[in-house]
C-alpha positions as CSV (number, residue, x, y, z in Angstrom):
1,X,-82.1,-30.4,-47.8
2,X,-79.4,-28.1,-48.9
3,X,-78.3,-30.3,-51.7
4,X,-81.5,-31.1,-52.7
5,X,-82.0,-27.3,-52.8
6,X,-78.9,-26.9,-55.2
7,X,-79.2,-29.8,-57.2
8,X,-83.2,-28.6,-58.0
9,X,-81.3,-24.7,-59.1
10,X,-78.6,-26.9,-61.0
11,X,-80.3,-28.3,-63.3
12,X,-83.2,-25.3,-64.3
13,X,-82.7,-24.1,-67.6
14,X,-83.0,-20.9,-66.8
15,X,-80.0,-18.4,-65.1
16,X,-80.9,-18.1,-61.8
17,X,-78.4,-15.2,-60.1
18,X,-78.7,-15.0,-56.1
19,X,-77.4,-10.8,-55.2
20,X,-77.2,-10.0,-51.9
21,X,-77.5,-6.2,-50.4
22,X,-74.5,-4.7,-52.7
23,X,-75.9,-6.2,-55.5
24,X,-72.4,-8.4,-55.4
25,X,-73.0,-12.0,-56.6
26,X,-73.5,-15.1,-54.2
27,X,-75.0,-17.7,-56.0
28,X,-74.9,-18.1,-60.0
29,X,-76.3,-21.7,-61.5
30,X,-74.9,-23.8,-64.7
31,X,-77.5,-22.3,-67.0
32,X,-76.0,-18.4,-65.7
33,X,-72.8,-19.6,-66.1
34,X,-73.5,-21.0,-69.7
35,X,-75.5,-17.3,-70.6
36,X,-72.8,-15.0,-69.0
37,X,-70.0,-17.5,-69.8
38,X,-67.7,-17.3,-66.6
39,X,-67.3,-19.9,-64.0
40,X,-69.5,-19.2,-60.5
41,X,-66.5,-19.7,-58.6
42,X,-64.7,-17.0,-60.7
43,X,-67.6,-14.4,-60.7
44,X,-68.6,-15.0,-56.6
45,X,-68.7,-11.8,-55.0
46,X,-68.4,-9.6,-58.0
47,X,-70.9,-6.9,-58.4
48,X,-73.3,-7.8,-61.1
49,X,-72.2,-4.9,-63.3
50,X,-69.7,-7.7,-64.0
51,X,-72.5,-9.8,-65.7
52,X,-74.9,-7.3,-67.4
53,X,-73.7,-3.8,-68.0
54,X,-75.1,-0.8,-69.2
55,X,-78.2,-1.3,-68.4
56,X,-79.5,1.5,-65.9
57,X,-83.2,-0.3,-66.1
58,X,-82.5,-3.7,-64.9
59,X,-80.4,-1.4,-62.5
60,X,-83.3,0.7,-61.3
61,X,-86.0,-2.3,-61.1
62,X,-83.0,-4.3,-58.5
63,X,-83.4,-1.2,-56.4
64,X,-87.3,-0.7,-56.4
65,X,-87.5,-4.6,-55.5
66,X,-85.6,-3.6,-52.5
67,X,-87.4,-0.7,-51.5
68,X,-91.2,-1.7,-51.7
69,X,-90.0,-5.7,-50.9
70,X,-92.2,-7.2,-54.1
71,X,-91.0,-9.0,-57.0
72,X,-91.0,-7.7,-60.4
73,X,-91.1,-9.5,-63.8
74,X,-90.2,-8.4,-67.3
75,X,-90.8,-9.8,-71.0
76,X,-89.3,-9.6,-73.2
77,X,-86.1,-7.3,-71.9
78,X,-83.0,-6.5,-74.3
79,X,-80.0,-6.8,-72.5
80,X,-76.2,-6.0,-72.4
81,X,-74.0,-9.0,-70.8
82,X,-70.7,-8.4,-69.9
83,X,-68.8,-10.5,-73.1
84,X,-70.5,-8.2,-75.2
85,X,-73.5,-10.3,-76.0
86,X,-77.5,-8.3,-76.3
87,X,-79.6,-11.1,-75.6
88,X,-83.6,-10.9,-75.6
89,X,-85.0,-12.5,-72.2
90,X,-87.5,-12.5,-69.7
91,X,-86.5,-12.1,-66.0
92,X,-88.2,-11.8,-62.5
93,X,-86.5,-10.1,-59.4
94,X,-87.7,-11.7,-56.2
95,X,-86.5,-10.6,-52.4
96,X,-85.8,-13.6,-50.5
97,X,-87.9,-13.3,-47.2
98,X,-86.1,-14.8,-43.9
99,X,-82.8,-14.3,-45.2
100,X,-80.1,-11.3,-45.4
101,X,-81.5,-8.1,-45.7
102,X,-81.4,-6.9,-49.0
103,X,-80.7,-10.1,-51.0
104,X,-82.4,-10.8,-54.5
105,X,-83.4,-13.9,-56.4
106,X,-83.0,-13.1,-60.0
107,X,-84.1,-15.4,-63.1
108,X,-83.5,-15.2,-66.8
109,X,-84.9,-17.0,-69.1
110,X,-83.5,-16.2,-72.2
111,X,-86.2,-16.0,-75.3
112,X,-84.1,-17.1,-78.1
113,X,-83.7,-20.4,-76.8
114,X,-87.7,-20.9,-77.0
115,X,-87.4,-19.4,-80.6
116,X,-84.7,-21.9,-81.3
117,X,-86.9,-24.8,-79.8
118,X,-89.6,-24.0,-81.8
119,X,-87.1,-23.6,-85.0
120,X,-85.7,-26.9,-84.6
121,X,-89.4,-28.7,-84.4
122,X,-90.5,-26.9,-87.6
123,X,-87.1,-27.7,-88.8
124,X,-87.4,-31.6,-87.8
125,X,-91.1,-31.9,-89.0
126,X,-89.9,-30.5,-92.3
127,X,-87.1,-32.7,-92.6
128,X,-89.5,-35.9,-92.0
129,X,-91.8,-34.3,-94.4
130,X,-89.1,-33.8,-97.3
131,X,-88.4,-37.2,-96.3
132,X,-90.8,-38.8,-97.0
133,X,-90.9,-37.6,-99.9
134,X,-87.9,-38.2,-101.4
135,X,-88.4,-42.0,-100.3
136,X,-91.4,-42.3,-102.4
137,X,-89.6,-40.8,-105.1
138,X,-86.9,-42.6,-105.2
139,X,-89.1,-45.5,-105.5
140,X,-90.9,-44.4,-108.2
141,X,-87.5,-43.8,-110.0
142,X,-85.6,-46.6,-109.2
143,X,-88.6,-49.2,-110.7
144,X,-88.1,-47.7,-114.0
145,X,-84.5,-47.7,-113.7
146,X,-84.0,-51.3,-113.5
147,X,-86.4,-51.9,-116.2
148,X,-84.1,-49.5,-118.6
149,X,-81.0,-50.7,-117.7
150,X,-82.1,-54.4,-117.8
151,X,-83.7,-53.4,-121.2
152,X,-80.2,-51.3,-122.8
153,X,-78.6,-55.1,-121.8
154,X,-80.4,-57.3,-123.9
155,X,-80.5,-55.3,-126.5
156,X,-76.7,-55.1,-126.6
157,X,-76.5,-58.9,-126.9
158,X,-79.0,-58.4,-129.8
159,X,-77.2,-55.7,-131.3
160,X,-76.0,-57.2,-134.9
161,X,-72.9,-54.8,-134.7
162,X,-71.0,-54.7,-131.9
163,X,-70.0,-50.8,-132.8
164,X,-73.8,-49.7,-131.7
165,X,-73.4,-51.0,-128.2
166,X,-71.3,-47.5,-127.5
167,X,-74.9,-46.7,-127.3
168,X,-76.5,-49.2,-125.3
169,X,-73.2,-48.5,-122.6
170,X,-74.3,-45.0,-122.6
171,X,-77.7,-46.1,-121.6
172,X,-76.5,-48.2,-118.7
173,X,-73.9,-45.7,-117.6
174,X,-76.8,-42.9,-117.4
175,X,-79.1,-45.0,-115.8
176,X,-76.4,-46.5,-113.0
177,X,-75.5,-42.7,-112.7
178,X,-79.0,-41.8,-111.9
179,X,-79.3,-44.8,-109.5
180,X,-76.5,-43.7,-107.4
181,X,-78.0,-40.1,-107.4
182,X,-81.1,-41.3,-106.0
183,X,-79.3,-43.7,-103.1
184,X,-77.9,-40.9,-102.0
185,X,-80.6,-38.7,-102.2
186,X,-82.1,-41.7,-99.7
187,X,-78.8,-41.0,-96.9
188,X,-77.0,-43.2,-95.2
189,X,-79.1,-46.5,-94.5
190,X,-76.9,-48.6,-92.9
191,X,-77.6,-49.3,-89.3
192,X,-75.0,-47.2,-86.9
193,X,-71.9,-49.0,-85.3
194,X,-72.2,-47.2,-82.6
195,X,-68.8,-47.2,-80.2
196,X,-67.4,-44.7,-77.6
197,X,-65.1,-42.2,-79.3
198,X,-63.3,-39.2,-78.6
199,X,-64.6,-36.5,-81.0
200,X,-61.3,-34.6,-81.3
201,X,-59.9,-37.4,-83.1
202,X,-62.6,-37.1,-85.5
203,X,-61.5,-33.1,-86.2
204,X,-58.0,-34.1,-86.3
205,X,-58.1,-36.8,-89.3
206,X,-60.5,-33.8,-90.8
207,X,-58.1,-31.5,-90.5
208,X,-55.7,-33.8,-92.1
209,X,-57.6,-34.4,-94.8
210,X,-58.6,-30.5,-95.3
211,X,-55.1,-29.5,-94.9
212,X,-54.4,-32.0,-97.8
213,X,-57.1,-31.0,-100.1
214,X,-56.0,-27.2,-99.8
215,X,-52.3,-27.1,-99.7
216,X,-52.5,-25.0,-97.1
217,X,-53.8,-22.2,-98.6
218,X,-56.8,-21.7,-96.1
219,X,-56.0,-21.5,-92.9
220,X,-57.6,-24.3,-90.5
221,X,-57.3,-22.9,-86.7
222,X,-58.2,-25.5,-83.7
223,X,-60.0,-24.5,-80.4
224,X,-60.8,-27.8,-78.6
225,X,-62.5,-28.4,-75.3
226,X,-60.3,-31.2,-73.2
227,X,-63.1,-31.8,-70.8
228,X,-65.5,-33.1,-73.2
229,X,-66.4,-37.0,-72.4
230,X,-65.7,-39.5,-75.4
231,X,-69.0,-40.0,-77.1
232,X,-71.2,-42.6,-78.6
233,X,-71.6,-42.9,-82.2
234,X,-70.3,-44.1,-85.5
235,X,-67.0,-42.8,-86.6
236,X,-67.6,-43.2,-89.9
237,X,-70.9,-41.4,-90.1
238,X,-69.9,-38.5,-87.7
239,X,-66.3,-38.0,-90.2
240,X,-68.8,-38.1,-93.3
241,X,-71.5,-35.7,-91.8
242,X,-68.1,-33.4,-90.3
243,X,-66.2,-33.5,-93.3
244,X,-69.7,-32.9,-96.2
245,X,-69.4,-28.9,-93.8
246,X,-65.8,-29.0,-93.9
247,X,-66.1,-29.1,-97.9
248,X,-68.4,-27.0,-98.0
249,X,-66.8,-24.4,-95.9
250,X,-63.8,-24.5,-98.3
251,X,-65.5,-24.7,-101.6
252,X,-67.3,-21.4,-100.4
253,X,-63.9,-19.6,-99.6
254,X,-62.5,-21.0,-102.2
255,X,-65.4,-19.3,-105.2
256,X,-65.5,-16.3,-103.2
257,X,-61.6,-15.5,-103.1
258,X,-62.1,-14.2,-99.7
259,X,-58.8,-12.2,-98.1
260,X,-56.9,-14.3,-95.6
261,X,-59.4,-17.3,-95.7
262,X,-59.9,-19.2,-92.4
263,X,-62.2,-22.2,-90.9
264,X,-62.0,-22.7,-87.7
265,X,-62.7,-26.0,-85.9
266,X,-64.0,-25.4,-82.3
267,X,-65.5,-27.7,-79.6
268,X,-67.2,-27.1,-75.8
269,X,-69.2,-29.1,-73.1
270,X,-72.6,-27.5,-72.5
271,X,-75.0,-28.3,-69.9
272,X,-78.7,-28.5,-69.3
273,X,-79.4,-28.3,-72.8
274,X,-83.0,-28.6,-74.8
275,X,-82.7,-30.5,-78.2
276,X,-86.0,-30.9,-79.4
277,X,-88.9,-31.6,-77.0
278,X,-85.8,-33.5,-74.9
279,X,-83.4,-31.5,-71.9
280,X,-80.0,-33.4,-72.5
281,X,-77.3,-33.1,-68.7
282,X,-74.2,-32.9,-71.4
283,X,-74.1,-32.6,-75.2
284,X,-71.2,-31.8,-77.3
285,X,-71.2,-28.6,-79.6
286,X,-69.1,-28.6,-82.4
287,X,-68.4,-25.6,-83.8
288,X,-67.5,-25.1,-88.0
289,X,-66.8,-21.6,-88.5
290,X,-65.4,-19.6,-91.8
291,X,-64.6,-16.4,-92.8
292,X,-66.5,-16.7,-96.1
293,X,-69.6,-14.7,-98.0
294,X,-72.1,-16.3,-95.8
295,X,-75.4,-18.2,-97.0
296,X,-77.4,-16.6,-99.4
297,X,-80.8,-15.4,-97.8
298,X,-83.0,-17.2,-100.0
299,X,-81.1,-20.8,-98.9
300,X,-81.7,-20.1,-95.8
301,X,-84.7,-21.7,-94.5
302,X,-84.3,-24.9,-97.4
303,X,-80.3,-25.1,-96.3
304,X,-80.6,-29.0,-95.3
305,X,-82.9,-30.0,-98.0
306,X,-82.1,-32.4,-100.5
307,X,-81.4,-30.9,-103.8
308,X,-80.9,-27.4,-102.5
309,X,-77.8,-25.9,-103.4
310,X,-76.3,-22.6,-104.0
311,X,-73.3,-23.6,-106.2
312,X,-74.2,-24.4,-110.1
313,X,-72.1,-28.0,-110.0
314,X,-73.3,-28.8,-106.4
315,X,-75.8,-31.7,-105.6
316,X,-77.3,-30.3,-102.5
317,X,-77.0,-33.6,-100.7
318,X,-74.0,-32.7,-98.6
319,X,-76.0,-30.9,-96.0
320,X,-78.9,-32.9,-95.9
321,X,-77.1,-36.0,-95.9
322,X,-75.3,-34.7,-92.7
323,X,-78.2,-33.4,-90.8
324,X,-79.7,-37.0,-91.7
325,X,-76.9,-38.5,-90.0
326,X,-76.6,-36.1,-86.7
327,X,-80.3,-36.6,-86.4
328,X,-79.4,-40.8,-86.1
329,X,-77.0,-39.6,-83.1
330,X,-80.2,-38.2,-81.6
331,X,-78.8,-34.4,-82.5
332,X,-79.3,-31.6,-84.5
333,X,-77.1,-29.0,-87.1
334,X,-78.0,-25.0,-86.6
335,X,-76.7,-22.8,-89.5
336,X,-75.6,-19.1,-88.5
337,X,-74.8,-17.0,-90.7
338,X,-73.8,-13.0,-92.4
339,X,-71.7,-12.2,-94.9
340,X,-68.4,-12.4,-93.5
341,X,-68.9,-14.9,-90.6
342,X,-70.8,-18.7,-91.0
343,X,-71.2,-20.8,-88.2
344,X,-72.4,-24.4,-88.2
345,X,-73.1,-25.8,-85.1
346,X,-73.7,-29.5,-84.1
347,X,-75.3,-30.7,-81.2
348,X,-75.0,-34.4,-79.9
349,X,-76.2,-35.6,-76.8
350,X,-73.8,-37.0,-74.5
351,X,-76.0,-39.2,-71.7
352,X,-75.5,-42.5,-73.3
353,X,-71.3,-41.8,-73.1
354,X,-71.6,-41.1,-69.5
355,X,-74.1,-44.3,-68.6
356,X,-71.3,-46.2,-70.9
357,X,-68.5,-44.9,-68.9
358,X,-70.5,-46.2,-65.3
């Protein structure tokens, strides 16, 4: 019954802290350990001024649980963990009856991850939306298309001077140019060949090629996780999807002439994590960072639509075409950014790698 007990903690997605009468840590689950980023067998029998700190309220309510013997809940609370991290959350203090005088069950549920759940639906919906809509689009464009360039061809072979077909090639050119705009305006629509693979090797041929494509004149810093399973997906895709935020990491350095320029390539296993409507045991988080002038405010909410870009001789298909293929791998791209610091972070599940690997 014991493990039973521990397994059922394990795997809540809320931090769920165990104190006992010195308010010195005895039990802290995955989710804590993900929120307050230490190890459980690090932080045992620490005081919990090592997890939160300066925070004399969550302080004061630990004592009055102990004193009167009922629990306590709070929404919506600001506060201060130990890495230096202000997090919005909800917790509840319960006494644990039959055990150890004086020892506390605390839970934290933090609030941003239900603001990010409900980002990501309106974020999917609208992606399925614009979707859609660019599919019917495309097929109203591509119709017409064919009939111009099929058009522009026998014409040329009616032309009675071969000098005016410069013309008719123009035509064809355009409308072939147009043609591939709009298939990639559509994605990727090849089905995935889907394989186990170890996503560092992915980052390391990008790297390559980054490192190439800048001469070294922005620095590309790597910050791997070893423990991270190989993954199922399509190399291909996943270098594509990578490499479109990659580019678009540098091409923002590179316009804004920012001092010491830096992306930084950085990977970790995390645990009991929601995508979607969907609570994943292990997905991989990617990590692009740069040191560049950040996303413009008014991109922000339309940053992986088709079409949307921020740079005068950009497409705006990079993003979108790489959120369309993380979404395949059952994932999802966040964007976080200020001037100064960008983050893009991808998610992909990592069940199907570990049912592989059995």
């Amino acid at each position: 019954m014991q493990n039973l007990y521990k397994q059922l903690l394990d795997n809540l997605s809320g931090a769920v802290l165990m104190l006992d009468a010195d308010r010195c840590l005895r039990y802290l689950n995955p989710a804590g350990e993900m929120l307050f980023d230490v190890s459980a067998k690090r932080i045992e029998g620490e005081s919990v001024v090592a997890l939160i700190r300066d925070h004399s309220e969550f302080y004061d309510v630990l004592s009055d649980v102990l004193d009167t013997g009922h629990s306590f809940t709070r929404r919506e609370a600001h506060l201060y963990l130990s890495h230096g991290k202000e997090i919005e959350a909800d917790y509840s203090v319960t006494p644990l009856v039959g055990m150890q005088h004086g020892c506390l069950l605390v839970e934290i549920l933090p609030r941003d991850r239900l603001m990010r759940m409900g980002r990501e639906e309106d974020s999917r919906a609208q992606q399925e939306a614009t979707r859609g809509l660019v599919r019917g689009l495309a097929h109203e464009i591509k119709n017409p298309l064919g009939g111009i360039r099929g058009a522009a061809q026998l014409l040329e072979r009616a032309l009675p001077d071969n000098s005016l077909g410069e013309y008719t090639q123009v035509i064809i050119t355009e409308a072939d140019r147009l043609q591939n705009l709009v298939d990639r305006m559509l994605g990727p629509r090849q089905l995935l060949d889907k394989r186990l693979l170890n996503i560092h090797q992915i980052l390391e041929h990008i790297y390559s090629l980054a490192n190439a494509e800048t001469a070294g004149e922005i620095e590309i810093l790597r910050d791997y996780d070893p423990s991270i399973p190989d993954l199922n997906g399509d190399e291909e895709q996943l270098i594509q999807a990578v490499l479109n935020i990659v580019r678009n990491s540098i091409q923002a350095l590179q316009e804004s002439e920012a001092h010491r320029p830096r992306i930084c390539l950085r990977t970790r296993a995390i645990r009991q994590f929601t995508l979607g409507n969907e609570r994943h045991r292990l997905v991989c988080q990617l990590v692009i960072s740069d040191n560049g002038p950040g996303v413009p405010e008014a991109l922000k909410e339309t940053l992986f639509f088709p079409m949307i870009s921020g740079r005068a001789e950009g497409t705006g298909l990079g993003l979108s075409i790489a959120q369309s293929i993380i979404n395949q791998h059952n994932g999802l791209i966040e964007c976080q950014s200020q001037p100064g610091q960008t983050e893009f972070v991808i998610y992909i599940p990592l069940e199907q790698s570990q049912e592989n690997e059995l």
